[in-house]
VOGU-3710 file (C-alpha; in Angstrom, 3 decimals, decimal comma):
1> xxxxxxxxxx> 79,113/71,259/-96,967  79,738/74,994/-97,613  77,314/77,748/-98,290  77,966/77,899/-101,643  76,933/74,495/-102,162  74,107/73,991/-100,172  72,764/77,194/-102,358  73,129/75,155/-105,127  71,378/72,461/-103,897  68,710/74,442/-102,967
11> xxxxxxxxxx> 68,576/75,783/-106,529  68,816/72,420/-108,142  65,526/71,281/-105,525  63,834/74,698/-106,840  64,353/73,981/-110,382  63,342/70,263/-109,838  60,052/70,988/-108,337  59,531/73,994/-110,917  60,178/71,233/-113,610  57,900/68,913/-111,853
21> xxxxxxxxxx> 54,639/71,942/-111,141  55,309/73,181/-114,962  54,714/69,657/-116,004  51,768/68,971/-113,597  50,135/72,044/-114,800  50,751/71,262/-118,601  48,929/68,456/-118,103  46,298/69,396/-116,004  46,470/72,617/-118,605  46,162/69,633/-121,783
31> xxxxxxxxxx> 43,497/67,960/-119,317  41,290/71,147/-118,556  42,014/71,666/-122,820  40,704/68,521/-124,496  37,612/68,683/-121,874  37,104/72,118/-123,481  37,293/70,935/-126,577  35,056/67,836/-126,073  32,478/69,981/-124,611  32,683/72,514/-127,847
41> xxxxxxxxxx> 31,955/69,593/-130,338  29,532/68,054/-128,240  28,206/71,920/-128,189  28,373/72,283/-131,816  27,009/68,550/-132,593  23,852/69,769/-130,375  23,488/72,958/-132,055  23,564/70,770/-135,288  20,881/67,964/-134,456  18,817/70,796/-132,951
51> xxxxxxxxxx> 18,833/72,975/-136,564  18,924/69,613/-138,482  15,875/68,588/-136,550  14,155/72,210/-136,573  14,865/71,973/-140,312  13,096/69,101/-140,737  10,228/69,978/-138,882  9,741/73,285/-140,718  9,806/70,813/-144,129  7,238/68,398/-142,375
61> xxxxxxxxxx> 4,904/70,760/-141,478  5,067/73,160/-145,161  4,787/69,368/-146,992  2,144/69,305/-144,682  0,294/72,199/-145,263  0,959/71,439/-148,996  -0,671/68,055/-148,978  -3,431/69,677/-147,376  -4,333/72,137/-149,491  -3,708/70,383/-152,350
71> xxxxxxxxxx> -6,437/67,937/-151,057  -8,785/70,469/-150,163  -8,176/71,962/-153,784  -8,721/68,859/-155,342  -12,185/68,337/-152,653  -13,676/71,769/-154,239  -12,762/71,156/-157,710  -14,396/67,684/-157,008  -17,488/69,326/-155,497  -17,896/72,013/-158,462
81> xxxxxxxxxx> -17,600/69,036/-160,890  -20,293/66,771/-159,524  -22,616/69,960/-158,802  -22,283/70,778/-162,389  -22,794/67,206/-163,071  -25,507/66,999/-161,190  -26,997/70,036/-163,194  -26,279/68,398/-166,440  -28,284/65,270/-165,257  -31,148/66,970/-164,261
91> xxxxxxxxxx> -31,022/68,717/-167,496  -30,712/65,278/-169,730  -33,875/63,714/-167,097  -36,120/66,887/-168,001  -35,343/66,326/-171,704  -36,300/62,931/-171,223  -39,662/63,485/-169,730  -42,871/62,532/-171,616  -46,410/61,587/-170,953  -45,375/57,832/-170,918
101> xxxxxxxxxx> -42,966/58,900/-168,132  -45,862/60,944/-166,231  -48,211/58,017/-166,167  -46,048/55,869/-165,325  -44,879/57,866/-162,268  -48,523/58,878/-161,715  -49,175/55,051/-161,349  -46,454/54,606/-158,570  -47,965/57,555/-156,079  -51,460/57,122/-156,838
111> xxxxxxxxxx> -51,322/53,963/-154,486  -50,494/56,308/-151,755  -53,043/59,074/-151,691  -55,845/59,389/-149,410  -59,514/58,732/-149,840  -60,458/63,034/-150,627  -59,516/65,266/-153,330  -56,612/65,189/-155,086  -54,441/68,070/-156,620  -51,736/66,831/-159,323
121> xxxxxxxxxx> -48,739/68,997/-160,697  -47,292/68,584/-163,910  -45,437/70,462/-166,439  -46,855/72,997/-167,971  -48,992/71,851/-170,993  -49,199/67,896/-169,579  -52,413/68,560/-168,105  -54,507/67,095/-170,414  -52,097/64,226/-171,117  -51,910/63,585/-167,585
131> xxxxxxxxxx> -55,914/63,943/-166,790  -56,557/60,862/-169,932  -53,248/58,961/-167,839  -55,366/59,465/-164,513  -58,696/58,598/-165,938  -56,659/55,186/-167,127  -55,338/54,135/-163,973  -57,496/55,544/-161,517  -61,124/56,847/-162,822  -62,396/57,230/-158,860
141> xxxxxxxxxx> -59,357/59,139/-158,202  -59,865/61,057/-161,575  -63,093/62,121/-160,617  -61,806/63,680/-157,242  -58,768/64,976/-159,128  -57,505/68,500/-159,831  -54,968/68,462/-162,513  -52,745/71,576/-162,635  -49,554/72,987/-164,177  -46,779/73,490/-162,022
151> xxxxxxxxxx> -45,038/76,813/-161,807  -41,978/75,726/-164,020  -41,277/72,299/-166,245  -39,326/70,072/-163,842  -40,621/66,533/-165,429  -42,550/64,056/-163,522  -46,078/64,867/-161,203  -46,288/65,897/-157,790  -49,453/65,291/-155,873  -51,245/66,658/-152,627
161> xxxxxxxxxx> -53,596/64,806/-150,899  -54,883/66,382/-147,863  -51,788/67,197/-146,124  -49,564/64,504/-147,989  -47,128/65,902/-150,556  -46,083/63,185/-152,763  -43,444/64,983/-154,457  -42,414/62,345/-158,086  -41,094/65,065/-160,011  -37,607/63,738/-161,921
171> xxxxxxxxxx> -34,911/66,928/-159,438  -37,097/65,141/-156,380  -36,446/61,798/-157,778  -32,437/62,894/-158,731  -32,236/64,189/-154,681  -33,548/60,927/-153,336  -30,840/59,087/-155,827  -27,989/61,536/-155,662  -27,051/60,361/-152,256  -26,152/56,874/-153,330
181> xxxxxxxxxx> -25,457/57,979/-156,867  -22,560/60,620/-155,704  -19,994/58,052/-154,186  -19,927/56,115/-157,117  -19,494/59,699/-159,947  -16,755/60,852/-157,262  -15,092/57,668/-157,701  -14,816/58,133/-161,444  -13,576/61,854/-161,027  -10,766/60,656/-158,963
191> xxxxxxxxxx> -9,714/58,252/-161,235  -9,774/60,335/-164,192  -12,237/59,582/-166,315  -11,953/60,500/-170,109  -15,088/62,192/-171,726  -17,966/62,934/-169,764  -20,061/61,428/-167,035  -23,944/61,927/-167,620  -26,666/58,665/-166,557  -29,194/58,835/-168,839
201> xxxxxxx> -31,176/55,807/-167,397  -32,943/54,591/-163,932  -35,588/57,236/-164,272  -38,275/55,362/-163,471  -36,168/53,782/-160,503  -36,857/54,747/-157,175  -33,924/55,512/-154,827
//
């Protein structure tokens, strides 16, 4: 074989393995690509769920706060309405009172005073009602008894014996009921009620 065409041999060997590298390194090249790629969307897909997902919690949490407020609105408004239901029931109960009502709340205590003098408390201008009520029910407590008029008209008696305070007056009577009472008008509120909500019995009933 000449020179000339063992050079071309040798060129034909070249260009065979530079075929053969170009196509290794188009692959590897495609390869090292569609890796790149893969990783991108995976990339983007995280980026996604993680903005998707921070999204959602920034929803969550403002529904949240929402729902929250909302109730705690809804609590106060609740609150103002039974206080000024509450006011509007002691109102109807001190309208109500009468010197049949006194005596008969003077005859519940009076079975719980001591033996020594008595002072009793009613509204101003009961007294003398509630001294002929006493004298009634009780003439040996009458005689050791004190009747005076309280400061302001609040309905019922109050009574100190010694160092007992037997307080019967109706807002001392409401505070003793109020706690069981208040479930039941807040239960009504929530639901709605049409018109409004004022007992105007159970005075005489202890709670």
């Amino acid at each position: 074989m000449g020179y000339p065409e063992l050079l071309r041999v040798i060129e034909d060997e070249a260009d065979r393995e530079e075929r053969v590298l170009r196509a290794a390194a188009e692959r590897e090249a495609a390869g090292v690509l569609a890796e790149a790629r893969a990783a991108a969307d995976a990339a983007r897909e995280a980026v996604v769920a993680g903005a998707r997902a921070e999204a959602e919690r920034v929803v969550r949490e403002a529904e949240e706060r929402y729902t929250l407020a909302r109730e705690r609105g809804l609590l106060v408004e609740r609150r103002r309405l039974l206080e000024a239901l509450r006011v509007e029931v002691l109102e109807v109960l001190r309208a109500a009172s009468s010197p049949a009502l006194d005596a008969a709340l003077l005859a519940e205590v009076l079975t719980d005073v001591g033996p020594g003098s008595l002072e009793v408390f009613v509204d101003p201008g009961a007294e003398d009602a509630a001294r002929r009520s006493l004298a009634a029910l009780d003439p040996a407590a009458a005689a050791r008894a004190t009747v005076r008029a309280a400061g302001t008209a609040r309905g019922g008696v109050a009574i100190i014996s010694g160092r007992l305070v037997l307080d019967d007056t109706l807002p001392a009577r409401l505070d003793r009921l109020w706690p069981d009472l208040e479930p039941v008008l807040a239960g009504i509120l929530e639901a709605g009620p049409r018109g409004s909500v004022a007992p105007r019995s159970g005075v005489g009933e202890e709670g």
